[in-house]
N, C-alpha and C positions, 0 to 999 in steps of 0.2 A: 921643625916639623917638615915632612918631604910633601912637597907638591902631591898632586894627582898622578901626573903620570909615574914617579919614584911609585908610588902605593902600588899603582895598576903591577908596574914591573914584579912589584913583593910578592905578589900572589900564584899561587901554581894553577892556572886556568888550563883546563883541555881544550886542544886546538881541532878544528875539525872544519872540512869543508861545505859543511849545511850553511843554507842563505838560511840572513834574517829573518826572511820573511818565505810561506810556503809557497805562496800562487797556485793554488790548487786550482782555481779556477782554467791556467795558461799546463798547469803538468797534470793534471788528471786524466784529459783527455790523451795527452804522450803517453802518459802509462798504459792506459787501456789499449791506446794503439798498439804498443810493445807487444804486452798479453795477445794480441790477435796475430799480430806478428809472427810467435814464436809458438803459436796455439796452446794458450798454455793450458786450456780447461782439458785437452786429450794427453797433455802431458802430465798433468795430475792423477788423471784417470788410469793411464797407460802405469804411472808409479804406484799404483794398489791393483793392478792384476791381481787376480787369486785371492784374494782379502774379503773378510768379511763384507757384505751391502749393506748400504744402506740408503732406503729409498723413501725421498719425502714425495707425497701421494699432493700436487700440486694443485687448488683449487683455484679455478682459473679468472681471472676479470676478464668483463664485458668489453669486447671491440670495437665503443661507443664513444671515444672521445681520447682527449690526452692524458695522460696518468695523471693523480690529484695524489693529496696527501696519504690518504689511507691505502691505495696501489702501491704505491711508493714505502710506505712504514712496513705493508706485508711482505713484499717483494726482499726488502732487507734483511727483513728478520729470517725470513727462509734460507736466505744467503747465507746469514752468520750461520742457521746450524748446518745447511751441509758444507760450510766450509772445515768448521768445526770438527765434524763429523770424520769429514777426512784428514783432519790435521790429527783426529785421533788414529788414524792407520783404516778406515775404514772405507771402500770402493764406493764413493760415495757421487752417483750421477744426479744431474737436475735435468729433467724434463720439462722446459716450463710448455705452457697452453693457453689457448683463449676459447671463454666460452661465444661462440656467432652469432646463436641463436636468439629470439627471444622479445621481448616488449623494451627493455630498452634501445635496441638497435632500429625497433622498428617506428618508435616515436621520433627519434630522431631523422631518418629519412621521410617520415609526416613530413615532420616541419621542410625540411629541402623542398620535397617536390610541391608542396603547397595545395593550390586546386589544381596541378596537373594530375595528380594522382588519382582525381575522379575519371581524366579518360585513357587508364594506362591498366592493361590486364594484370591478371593475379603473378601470370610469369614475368612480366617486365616491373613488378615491384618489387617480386621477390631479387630477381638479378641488381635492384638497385641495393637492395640491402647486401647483398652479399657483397658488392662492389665496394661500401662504405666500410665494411668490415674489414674487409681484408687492407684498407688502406689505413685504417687504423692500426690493425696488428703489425705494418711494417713503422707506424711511429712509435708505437709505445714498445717495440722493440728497440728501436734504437734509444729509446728514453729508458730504458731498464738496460742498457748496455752502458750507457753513459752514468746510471749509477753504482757502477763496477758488480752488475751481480751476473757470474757466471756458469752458462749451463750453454744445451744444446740449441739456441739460438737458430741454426738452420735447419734444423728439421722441427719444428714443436708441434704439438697436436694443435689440430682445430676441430671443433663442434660437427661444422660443416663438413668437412672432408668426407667423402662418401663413404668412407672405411668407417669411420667414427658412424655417421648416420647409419651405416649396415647393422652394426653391432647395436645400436639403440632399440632397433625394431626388433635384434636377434632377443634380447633383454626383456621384451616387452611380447616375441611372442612366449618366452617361459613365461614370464607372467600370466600369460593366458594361458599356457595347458597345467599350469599350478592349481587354477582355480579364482587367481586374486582378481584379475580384471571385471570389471561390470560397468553398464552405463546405466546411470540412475539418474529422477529427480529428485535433487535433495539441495539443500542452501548449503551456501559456499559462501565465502568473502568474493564481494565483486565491485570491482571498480567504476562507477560509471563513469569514470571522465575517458580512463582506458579503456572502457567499455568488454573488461573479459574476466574472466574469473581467477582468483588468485590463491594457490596454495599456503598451508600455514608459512612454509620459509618465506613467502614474497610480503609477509604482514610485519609492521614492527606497530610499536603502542608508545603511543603519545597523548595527551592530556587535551581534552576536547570538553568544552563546555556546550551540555545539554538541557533543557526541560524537566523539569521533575512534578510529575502528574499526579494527582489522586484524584482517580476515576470511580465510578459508583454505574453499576451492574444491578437493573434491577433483577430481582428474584423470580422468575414463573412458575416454576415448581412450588406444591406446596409441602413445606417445610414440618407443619402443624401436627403431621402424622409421629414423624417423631419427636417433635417437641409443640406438645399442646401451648404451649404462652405465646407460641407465634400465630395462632387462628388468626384472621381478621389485620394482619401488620403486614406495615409495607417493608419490604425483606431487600434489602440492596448489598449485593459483595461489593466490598473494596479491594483495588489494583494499585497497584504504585506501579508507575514503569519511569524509562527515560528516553524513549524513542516513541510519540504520539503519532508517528506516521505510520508505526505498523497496526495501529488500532481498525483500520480498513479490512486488516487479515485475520481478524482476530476470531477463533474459532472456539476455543476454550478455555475455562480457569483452572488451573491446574493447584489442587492441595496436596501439602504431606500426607502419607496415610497415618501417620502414625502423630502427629501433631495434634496440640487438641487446640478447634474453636469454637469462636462463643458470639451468640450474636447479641447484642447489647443495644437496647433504645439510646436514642439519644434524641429527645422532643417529640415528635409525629414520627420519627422514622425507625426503624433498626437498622443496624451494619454488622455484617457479617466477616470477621478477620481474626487472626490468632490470638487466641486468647493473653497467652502472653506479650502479646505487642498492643493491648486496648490502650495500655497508659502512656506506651510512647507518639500513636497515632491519635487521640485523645487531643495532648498537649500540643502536636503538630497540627492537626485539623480547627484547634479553637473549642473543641466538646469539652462546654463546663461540668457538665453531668452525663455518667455513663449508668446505665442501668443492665446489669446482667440479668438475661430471659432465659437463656439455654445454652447449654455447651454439646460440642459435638468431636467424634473422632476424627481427622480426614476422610477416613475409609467411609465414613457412611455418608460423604456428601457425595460419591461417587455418582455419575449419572443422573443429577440434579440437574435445572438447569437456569439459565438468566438470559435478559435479552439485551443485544446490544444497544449500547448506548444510543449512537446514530444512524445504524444501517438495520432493515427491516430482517432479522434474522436473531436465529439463538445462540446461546456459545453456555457449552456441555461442561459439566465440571467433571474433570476428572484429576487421574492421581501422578504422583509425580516424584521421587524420593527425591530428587536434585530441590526441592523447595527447602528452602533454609528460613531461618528466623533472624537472620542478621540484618535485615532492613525491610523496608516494605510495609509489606500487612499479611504475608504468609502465603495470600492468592496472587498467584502468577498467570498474568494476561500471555496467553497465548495463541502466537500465530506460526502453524507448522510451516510456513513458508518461509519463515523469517529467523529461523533457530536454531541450531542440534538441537537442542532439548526439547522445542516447541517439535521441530519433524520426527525424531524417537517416540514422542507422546503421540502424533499425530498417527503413525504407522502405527500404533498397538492399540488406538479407538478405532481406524479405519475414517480419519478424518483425512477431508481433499489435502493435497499440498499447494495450498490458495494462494498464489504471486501473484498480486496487481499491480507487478511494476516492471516496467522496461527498461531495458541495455542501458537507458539511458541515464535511469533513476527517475522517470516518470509513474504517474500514476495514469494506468491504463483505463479505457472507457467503462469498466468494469465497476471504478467508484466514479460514477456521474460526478457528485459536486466537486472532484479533486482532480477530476481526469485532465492529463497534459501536465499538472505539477509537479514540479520537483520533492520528490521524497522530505530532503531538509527544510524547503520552502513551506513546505505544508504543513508542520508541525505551531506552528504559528495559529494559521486559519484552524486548524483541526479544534484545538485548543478551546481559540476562541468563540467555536461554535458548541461547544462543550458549556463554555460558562453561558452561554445566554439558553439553552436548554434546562442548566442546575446538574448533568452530570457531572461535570469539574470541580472537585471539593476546594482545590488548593492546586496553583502551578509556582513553581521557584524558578531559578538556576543552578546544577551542579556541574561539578569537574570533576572529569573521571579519566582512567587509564580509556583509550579507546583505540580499535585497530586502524590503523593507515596503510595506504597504496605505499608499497616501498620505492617504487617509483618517483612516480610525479606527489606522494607524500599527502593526499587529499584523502579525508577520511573515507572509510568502504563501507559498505551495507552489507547483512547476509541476504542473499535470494534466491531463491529456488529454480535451480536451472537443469537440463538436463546436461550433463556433463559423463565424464569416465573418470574411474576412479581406479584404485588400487586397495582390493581390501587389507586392511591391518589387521584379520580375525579369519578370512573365510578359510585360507591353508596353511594359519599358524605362524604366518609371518611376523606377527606381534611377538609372538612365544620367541622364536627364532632370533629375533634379531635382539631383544634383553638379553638371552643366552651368549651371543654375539658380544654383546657390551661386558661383560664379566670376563674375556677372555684377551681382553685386550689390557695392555698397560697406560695408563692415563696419566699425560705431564701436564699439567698438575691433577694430581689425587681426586681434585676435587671434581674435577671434567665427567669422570662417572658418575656421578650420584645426578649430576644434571642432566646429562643426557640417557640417562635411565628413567628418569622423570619423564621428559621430555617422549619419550618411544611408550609409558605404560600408560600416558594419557593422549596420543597422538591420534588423531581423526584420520579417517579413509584419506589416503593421498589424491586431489583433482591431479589431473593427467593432461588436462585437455583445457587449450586455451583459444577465447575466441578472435585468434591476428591470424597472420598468411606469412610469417618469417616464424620458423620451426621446423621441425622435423613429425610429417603429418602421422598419424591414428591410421594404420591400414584397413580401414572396417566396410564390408561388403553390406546394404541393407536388402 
């Protein structure tokens, strides 16, 4: 039998001058140097003269730190297609960009300047921002260059650049001789740690464990006229909610019109809730025996009214198609300050848009026993002053999808702020732009249907935020 080295000699092995080993870490950056070298991204460019384009529309990252993973994974993958792109024959440039503006840039120079920044003007913080910025877009240049992905590096757009802010406002005044522009009070998602208001895109949903309330609304109105077996009874609507701090805004109970309820004794009292939910709210409340009195449509509980639990006022019932039967008790505690759907109801009774609460997420002197607490903090006390009255039937705790600061990641409240918005309905913008989405080709398939979704259910765009690093609202009062 032949040794090793006899066997090695038998074999017909291809000889070639590649090392063992790559060191990519010691020749990656050779390489890249070469490519800059020899330019190679104008000599690609320059080899599809005349050739079909194709242009990827680059959505830019924040000039707030050093690139992380997910900068990094998108920056790649744009790479692959128009490298791709052009390996297929096609004129294929990369424009990359950075967005400048904004609350992440501007949290981040918070933290830097500290409590200098109480005695430093609006212009000397915005110059601090802009300075952090730009010192970022020369690292995370060179960290997107050092991951071989190539494009036009020396010129790329920025936010900032006055050319870019020219054309923001050009954008925005179409918007206003369109018709879309308006400044309104209506709730918005708002952050109170960042203390500004945040558009759908700035929101993502995460799983927050909250309170789960059964409140009892007693009845003022009398009921008796259309249903005689109520004379003489104590008449209480039931709310299920899971936010007890907005019970302070609470203006009205909102029923389906078209739902049927029923109010039902149960010992000395009656409760008033969807007929079809008496046996699941029964079972949850502890009511061994339910007694049906009367049944009723939504529509004719219209302009009835109850009085609030703990604050010296009434709350109106009115109607509401958004009331479902998938939880609850049918009646929907409503505070127009606190909702779309509570401020849509609100505007069509001609109820206040009632915020008792501050930038802060405080409760304003407005609700005396709450006043100076924090929204989440109060839900607590609220509660508990509920059960030692007997309005609080039952409290739990649930988990539910809930929106967050995309930011700093802390959960947000709706509030009722005056803000500017962008109609999605006033000059058919909504129309327009689904029209828009069908005419486009979507990789993958499926990208349409979602963001068709997304634009026929999409709220008035906020516009307007309340920091000092952006591109300002030119509005004369």
């Amino acid at each position: 039998m032949s040794d090793d080295k006899d066997l090695k000699l038998s074999l017909n092995l291809p000889q070639t001058s590649f090392s063992m080993k790559a060191k990519l870490a010691q020749n990656e950056p050779e390489i890249i140097k070469a490519w800059d070298a020899i330019g190679l991204y104008k000599k690609i460019l320059e080899s599809r003269k005349g050739r079909p384009c194709f242009v990827l529309h680059d959505g830019p990252p924040y000039a707030n730190g050093h690139i992380h993973l997910g900068t990094a994974l998108n920056k790649i993958l744009k790479d692959f297609i128009v490298k791709t792109k052009s390996m297929q024959g096609f004129q294929a440039a990369y424009l990359p960009g950075w967005d400048c503006h904004g609350l992440p840039i501007e949290i981040q120079v918070d933290k830097q300047l500290g409590d200098a920044k109480k005695s430093m003007s609006i212009t000397q913080i915005r110059e601090e921002c802009r300075r952090y910025a730009l010192q970022y877009i020369d690292i995370q240049r060179s960290e997107f260059i050092r991951l071989g992905v190539l494009g036009e590096w020396e010129t790329p757009y920025l936010t900032m650049n006055p050319e870019y802010e020219a054309e923001t406002i050009r954008y925005l005044a179409a918007f206003f001789a369109s018709g879309n522009v308006y400044k309104g009070k209506r709730p918005v998602h708002w952050c109170f740690h960042c203390q500004t208001a945040l558009a759908e895109a700035e929101i993502e949903y995460r799983d927050k464990t909250s309170p789960s309330i059964y409140v009892r609304f007693p009845v003022v109105s009398d009921l008796s006229a259309k249903a005689p077996a109520l004379k003489g009874k104590t008449v209480y609507v039931l709310i299920w909610t899971t936010t007890p701090w907005t019970l302070p805004a609470n203006l009205a109970i909102a029923f389906h019109p078209e739902h049927e309820y029923a109010a039902v004794e149960v010992g000395a009292e009656v409760y008033l809730l969807a007929k079809r939910l008496v046996p699941v709210v029964a079972e949850e409340l502890g009511f061994k025996e339910t007694k049906l009195l009367a049944t009723f449509l939504g529509g004719e509980l219209e302009g009835f009214k109850a009085r609030h639990p703990f604050i010296d006022r009434e709350s109106v019932f009115v109607l509401g198609d958004y009331v479902t039967l998938e939880d609850g008790t049918g009646a929907v505690h409503t505070a127009p300050g606190h909702g779309h759907d509570d401020y849509l109801t609100g505007m069509a009774y001609g109820l206040d848009i009632y915020t008792p609460v501050d930038g802060a997420g405080n409760f304003t002197p407005d609700v005396a026993k709450y006043a100076g607490l924090n929204v989440f903090k109060a839900n607590k006390p609220i509660s508990e002053d509920m059960k030692k009255d007997g309005s609080l039937l039952k409290e739990t705790a649930i988990s539910h999808s809930y929106p967050h600061c995309w930011r700093c990641k802390n959960p947000v409240i709706f509030r009722a702020t005056e803000q500017w918005f962008i109609s999605m309905d006033a000059a058919g913008l909504r129309d327009r732009t689904q029209a828009a989405v069908g005419k486009v080709r979507w990789i993958p398939a499926w990208g349409e249907e979602r963001i068709a979704n997304m634009m026929s259910g999409r709220p008035d765009w906020c516009i307007s935020r309340q920091r000092l690093w952006g591109v300002p609202i030119p509005a004369f009062h």
